[in-house]
C-alpha positions as CSV (number, residue, x, y, z in Angstrom):
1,X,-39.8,50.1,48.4
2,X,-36.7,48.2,50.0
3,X,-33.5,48.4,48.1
4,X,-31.4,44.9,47.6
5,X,-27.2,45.4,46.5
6,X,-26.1,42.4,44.3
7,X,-22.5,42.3,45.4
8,X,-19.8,39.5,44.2
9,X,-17.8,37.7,46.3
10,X,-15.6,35.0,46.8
11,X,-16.6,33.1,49.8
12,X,-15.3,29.7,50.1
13,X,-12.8,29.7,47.2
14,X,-16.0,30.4,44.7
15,X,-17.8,33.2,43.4
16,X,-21.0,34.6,44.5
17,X,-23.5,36.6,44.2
18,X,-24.4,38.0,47.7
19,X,-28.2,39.5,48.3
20,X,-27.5,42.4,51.0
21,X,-30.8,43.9,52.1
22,X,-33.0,44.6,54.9
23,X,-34.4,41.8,56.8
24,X,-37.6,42.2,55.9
25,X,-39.8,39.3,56.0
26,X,-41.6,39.4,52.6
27,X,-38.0,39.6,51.3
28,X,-36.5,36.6,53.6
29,X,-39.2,34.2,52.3
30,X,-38.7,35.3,48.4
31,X,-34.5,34.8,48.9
32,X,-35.6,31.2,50.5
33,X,-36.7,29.9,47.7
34,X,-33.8,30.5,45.2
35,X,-32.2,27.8,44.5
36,X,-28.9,27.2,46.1
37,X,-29.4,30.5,48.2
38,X,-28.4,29.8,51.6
39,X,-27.2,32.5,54.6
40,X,-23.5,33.3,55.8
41,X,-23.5,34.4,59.0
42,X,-20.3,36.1,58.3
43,X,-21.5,38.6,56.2
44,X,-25.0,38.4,57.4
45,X,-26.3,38.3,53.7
46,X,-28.1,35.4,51.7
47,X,-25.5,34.4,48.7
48,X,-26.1,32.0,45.6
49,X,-23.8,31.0,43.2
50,X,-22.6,33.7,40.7
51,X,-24.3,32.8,37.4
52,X,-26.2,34.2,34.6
53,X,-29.3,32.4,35.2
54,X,-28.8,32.7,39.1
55,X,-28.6,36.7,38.9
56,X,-32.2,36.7,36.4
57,X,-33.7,34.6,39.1
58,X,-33.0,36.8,41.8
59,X,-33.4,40.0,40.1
60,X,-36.5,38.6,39.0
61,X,-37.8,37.2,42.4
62,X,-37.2,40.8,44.0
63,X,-38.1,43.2,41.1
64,X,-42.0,43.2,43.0
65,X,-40.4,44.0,46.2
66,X,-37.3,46.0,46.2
67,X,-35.0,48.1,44.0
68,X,-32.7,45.9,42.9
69,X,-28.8,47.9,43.1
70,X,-26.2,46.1,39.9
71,X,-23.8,48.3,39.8
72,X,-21.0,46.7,41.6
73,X,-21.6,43.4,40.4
74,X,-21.7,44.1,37.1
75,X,-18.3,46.2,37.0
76,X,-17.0,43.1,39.1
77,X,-18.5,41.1,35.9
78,X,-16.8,43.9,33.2
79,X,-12.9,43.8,35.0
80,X,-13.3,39.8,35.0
81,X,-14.3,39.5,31.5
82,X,-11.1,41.9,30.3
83,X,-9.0,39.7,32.7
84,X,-10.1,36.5,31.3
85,X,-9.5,37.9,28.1
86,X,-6.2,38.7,28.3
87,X,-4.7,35.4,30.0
88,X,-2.0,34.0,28.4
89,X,-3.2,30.1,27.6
């Protein structure tokens, strides 16, 4: 089974959730069809807008065909939350 990294990034002054993985076809096709996803060909990775409902549709859309690696993005999601928490309005 393939393994897909969830990574955030900011790529265009917005956030993002970018798909690294191998180029595998079967995966290529299933990335496609997210909505919003599109390809940087900077990074070389498919990206789609950092949401909540963006990161269950691509967790979900892979789950059958790859291992799908959080980690990173959700400590990216734990510091932000503690930052945002702690702004001075």
């Amino acid at each position: 089974m393939e393994i897909a990294t969830l990574l955030p990034h900011i790529h265009r002054g917005a956030e993002y959730i970018f798909i690294h993985c191998v180029q595998a076809k079967a995966l290529k096709e299933v990335i496609k069809r997210l909505p919003g996803a599109r390809w940087s060909r900077t990074y070389k990775a498919w990206y789609v807008p950092l949401s909540l409902d963006n990161y269950q549709r691509v967790c979900q859309s892979l789950a059958p065909l790859a291992s799908v690696e959080t980690t990173v993005l959700r400590n990216y999601l734990i510091k932000r939350k503690n930052v945002q928490a702690t702004k001075i309005p």
